[in-house]
C-alpha positions as CSV (number, residue, x, y, z in Angstrom):
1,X,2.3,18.1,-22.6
2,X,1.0,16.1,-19.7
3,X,2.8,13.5,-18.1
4,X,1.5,10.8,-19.4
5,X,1.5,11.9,-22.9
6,X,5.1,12.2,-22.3
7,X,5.6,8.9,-21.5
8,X,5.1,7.7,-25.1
9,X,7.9,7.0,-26.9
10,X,8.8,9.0,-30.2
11,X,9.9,5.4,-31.8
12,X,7.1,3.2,-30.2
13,X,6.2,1.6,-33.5
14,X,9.5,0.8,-34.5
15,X,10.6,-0.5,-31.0
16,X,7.7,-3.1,-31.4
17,X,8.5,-4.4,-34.7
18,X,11.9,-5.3,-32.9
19,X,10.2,-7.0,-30.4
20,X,8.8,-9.0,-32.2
21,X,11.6,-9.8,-34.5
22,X,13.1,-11.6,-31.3
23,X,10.9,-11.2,-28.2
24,X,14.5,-11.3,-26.4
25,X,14.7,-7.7,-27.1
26,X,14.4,-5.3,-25.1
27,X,13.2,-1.9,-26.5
28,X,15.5,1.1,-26.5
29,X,12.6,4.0,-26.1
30,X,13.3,7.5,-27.1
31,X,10.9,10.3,-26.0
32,X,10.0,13.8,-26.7
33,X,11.2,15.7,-23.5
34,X,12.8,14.4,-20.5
35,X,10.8,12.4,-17.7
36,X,10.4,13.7,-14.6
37,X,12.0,11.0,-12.8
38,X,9.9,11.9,-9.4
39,X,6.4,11.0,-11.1
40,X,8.2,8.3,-12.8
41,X,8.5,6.3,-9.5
42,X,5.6,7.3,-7.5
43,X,4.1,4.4,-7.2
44,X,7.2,1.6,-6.7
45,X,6.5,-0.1,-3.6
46,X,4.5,-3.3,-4.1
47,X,2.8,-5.0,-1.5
48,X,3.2,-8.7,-0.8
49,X,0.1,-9.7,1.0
50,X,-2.0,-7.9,-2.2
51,X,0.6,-9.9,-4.9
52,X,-0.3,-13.2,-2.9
53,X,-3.8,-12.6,-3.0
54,X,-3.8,-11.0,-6.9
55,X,-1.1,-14.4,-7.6
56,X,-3.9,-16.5,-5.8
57,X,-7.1,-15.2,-7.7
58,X,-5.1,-15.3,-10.8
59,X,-4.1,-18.9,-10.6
60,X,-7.8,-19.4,-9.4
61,X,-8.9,-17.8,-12.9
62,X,-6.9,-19.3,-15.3
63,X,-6.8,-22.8,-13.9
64,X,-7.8,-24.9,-16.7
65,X,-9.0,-21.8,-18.9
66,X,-7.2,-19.3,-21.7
67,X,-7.3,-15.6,-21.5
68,X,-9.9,-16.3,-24.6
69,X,-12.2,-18.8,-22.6
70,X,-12.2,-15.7,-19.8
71,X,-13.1,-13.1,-22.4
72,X,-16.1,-15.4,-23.8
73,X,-17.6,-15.5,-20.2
74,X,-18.1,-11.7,-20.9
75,X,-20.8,-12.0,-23.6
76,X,-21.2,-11.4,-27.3
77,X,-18.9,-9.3,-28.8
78,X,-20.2,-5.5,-28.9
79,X,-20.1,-3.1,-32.5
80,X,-18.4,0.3,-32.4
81,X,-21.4,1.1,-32.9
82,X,-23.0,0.4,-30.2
83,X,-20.4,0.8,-28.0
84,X,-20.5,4.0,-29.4
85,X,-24.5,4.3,-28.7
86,X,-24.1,2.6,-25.2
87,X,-22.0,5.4,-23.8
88,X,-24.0,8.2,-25.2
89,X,-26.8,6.6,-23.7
90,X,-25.5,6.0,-20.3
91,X,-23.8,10.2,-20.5
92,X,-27.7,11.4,-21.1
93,X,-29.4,9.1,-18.7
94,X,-27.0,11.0,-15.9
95,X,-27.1,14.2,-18.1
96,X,-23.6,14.5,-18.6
97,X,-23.7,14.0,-22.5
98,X,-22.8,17.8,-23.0
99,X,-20.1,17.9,-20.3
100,X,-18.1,14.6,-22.2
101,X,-16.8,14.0,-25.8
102,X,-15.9,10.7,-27.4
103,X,-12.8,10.6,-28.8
104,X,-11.7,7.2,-30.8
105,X,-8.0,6.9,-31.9
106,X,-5.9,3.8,-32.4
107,X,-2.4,5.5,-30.9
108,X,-4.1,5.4,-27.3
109,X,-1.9,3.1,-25.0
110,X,-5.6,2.3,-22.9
111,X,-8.4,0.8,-24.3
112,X,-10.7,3.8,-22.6
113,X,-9.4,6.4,-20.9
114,X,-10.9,9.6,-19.6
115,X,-10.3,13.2,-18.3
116,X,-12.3,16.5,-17.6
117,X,-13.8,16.5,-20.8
118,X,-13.5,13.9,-22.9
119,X,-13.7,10.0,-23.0
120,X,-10.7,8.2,-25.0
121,X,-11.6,4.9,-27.0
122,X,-8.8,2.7,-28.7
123,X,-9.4,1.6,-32.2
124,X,-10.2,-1.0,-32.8
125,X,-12.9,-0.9,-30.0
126,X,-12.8,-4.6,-28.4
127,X,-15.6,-5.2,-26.0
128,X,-18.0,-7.9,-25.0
129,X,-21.5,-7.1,-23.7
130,X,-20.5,-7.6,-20.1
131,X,-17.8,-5.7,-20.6
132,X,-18.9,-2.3,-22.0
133,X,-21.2,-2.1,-19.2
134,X,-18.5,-2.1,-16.7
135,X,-16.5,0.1,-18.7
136,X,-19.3,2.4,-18.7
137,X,-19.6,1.9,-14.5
138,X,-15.5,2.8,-14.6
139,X,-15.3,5.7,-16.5
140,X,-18.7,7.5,-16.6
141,X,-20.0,6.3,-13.6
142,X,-17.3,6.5,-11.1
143,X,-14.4,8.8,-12.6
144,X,-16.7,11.0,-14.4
145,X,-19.5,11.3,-11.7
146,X,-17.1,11.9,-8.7
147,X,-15.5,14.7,-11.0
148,X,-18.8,16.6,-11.4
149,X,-19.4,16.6,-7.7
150,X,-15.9,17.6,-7.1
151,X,-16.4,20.7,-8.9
152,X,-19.0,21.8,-6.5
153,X,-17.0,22.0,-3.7
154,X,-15.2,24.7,-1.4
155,X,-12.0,22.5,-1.8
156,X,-11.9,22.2,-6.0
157,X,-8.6,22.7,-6.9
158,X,-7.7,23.7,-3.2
159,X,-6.7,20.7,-2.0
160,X,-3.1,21.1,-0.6
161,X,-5.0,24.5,1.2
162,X,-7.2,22.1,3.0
163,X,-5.0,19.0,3.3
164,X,-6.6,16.8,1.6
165,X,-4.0,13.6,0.5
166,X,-3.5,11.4,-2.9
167,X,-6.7,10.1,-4.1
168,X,-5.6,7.6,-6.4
169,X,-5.6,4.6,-5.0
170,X,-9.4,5.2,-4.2
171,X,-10.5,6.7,-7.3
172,X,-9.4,3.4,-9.2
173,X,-9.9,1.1,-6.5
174,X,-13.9,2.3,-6.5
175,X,-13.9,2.6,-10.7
176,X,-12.1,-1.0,-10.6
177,X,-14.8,-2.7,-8.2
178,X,-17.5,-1.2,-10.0
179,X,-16.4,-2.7,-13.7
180,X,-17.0,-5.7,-12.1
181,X,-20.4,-5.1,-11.1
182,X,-22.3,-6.8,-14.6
183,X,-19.9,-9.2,-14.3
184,X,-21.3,-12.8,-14.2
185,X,-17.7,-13.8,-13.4
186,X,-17.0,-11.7,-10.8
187,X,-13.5,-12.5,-10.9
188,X,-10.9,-9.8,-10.4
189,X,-8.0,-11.2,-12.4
190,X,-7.2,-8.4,-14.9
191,X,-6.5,-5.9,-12.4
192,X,-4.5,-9.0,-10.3
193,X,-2.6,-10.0,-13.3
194,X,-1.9,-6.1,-13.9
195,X,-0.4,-6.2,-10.5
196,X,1.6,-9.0,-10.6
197,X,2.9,-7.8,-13.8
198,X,3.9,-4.4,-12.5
199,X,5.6,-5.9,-9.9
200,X,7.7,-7.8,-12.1
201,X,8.5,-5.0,-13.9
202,X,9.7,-3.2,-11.2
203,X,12.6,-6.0,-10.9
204,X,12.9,-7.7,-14.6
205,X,13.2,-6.5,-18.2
206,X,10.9,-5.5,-20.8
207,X,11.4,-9.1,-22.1
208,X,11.0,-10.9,-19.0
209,X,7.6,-9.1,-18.0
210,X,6.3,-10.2,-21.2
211,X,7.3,-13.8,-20.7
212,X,5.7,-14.1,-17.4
213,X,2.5,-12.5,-19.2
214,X,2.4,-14.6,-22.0
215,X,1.8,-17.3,-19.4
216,X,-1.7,-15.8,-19.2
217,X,-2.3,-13.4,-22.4
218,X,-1.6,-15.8,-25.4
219,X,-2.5,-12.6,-27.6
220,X,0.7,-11.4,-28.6
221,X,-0.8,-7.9,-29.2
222,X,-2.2,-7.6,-25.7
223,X,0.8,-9.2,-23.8
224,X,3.2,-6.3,-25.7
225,X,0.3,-3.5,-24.5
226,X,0.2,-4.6,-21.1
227,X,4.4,-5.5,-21.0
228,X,4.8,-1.7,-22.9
229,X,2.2,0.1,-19.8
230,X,4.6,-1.3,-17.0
231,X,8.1,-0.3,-18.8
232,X,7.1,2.9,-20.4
233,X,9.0,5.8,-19.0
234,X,12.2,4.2,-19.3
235,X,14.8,4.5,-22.3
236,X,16.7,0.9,-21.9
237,X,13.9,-1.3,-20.7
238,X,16.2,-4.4,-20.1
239,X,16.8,-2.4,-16.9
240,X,14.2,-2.7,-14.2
241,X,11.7,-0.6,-13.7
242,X,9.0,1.6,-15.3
243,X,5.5,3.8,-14.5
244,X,3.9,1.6,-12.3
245,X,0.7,3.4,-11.5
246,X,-0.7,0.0,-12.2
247,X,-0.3,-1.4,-9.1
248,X,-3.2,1.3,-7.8
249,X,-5.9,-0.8,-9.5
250,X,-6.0,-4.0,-7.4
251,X,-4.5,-2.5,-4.5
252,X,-7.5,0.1,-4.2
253,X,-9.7,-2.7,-4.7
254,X,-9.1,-4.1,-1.8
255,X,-8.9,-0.7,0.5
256,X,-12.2,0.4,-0.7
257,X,-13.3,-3.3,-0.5
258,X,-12.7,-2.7,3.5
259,X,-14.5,0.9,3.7
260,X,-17.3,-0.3,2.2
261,X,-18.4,-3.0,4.5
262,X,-18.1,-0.8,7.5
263,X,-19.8,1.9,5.8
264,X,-23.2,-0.3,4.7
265,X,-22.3,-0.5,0.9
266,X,-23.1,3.4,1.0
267,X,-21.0,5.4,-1.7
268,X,-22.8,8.7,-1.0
269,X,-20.0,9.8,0.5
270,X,-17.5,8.6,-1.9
271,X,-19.1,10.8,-4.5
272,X,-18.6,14.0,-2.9
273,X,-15.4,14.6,-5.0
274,X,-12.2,13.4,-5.7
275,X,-10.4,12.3,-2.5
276,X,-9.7,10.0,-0.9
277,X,-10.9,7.4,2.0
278,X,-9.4,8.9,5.0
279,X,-10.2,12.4,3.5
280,X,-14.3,12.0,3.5
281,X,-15.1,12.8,6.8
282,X,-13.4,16.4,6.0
283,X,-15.1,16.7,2.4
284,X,-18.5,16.1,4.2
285,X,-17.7,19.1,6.8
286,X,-16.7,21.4,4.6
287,X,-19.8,20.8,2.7
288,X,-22.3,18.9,4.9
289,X,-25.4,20.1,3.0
290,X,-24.5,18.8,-0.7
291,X,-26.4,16.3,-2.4
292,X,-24.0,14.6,-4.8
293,X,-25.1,13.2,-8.3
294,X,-25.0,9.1,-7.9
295,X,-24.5,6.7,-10.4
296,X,-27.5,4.9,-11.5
297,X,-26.5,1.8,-10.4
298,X,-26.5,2.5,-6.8
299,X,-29.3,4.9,-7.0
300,X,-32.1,2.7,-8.5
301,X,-31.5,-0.2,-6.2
302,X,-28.9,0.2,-3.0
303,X,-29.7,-3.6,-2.0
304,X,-28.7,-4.3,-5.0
305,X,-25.2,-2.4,-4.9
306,X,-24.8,-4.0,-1.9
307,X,-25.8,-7.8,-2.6
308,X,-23.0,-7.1,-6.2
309,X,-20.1,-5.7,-4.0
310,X,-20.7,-8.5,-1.6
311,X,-20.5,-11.1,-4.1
312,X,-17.4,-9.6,-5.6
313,X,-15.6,-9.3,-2.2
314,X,-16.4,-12.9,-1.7
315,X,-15.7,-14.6,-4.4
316,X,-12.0,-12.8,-4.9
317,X,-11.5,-13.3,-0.6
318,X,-11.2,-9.6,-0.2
């Protein structure tokens, strides 16, 4: 079982019909097999100039609006499908549409989610227009591209041989910045309200991160999905605490935010694998010839890239 699917709770369901019996309670999760307490708190350590910034752009978002006024500014709502149609489309058009397959289920935690082989929808599929096409700019063209590059290289699956460090917080921050990308609101608040809500997990209950959330996410169903992401792992959640791999999100925003503009908007090297920032230089040694495989939205139109990343950078004061 992989970590993550360890992470969900046997009694999931039930816990949540006690929740919201009396959102004062805080659920009492039970899980398969032990957590590896060491993974569990990997990623603890918030850092207060990013929640100032993620409290300010959130504040900034919100002021005078409702999650649901935010959502609208995304477009039409989209089918399943063609959501369903919009990601096989985007797989062929960077012929990876035999190397991926769609799987939809309504027990995953994320709304999309995807790994070496397959891309993970959530039932029921809830997307706007704007929306899917950053999705599809997350998962396919940034998670999904860098892994077929990464394959290719001296270094796959050698990394601790050639020291090459945690490439998290890049991986995300990159897939994060490019969501926003068909964005007309180029706004990052979900991944700054994601931040500031795994913060407060770190220090409050179960019930207490969902109050501070329900500030912003007046859908009941989303507030308990994105309260549930930042306590999962623990059994008592009215303890602090809780998998907070969220933080990664906004935090590599702003990190790859920074390489970026001293690297000319140019993700060529980004895409030579999984790794990250401060490991490029090495990737690009080991393999100087390699032409990696580039999303299409930097490869039809770099000035374009560029002129969308700027935008983003300035409008959230990266």
């Amino acid at each position: 079982m992989s970590f993550l699917s360890s992470l969900v709770p046997i009694n999931l369901n039930e816990e949540k019909e006690k929740f919201f019996a009396d959102t004062n309670y805080n659920p009492q999760f039970i899980y398969k097999e032990k957590i590896d307490q060491n993974k569990l708190n990997k990623f603890k350590i918030p850092k207060k100039n990013y929640l100032d910034l993620a409290e300010h752009i959130v504040k900034k978002a919100y002021f005078g609006k409702t999650d649901s006024d935010l959502n609208s500014l995304k477009g039409p709502k989209v089918t399943q499908k063609n959501v369903e149609s919009a990601i096989n489309t985007f797989l062929k058009m960077h012929k990876l549409d035999k190397d991926l397959k769609l799987i939809l289920s309504a027990s995953f935690a994320a709304r999309t989610s995807i790994n070496t082989k397959n891309i993970k929808l959530r039932l029921p599929t809830e997307f706007r227009k704007e929306d899917l096409v950053g999705m599809l700019y997350h998962e396919i063209g940034t998670h999904a591209i860098r892994y077929v590059n990464y394959v290719q290289q001296p270094w796959f699956k050698k990394k601790k041989k050639y020291g090459f460090g945690d490439y998290l917080l890049t991986e995300e921050g990159l897939a994060s910045i490019h969501a926003l990308i068909p964005k007309s609101y180029k706004s990052a608040y979900t991944p700054a309200l994601v931040y500031m809500a795994a913060t407060k997990a770190q220090n409050a209950s179960f019930s207490q991160t969902y109050e501070m959330l329900n500030k912003y996410l007046q859908d009941p169903e989303k507030c308990w999905r994105t309260t549930y992401r930042q306590k999962r792992g623990l059994e008592d959640t009215s303890k602090p605490g809780g998998y907070a791999k969220d933080l990664v999100y906004f935090q590599g925003i702003n990190e790859v935010y920074s390489w970026l503009k001293k690297n000319d908007f140019d993700i060529s090297k980004l895409y030579f694998g999984k790794m990250a920032l401060e490991d490029v230089d090495k990737a690009i040694n080991l393999n100087p010839n390699f032409k990696p495989l580039l999303p299409s939205f930097f490869s039809l139109s770099k000035e374009n890239y560029k002129k969308e990343i700027l935008k983003i950078g300035e409008f959230n004061e990266l």
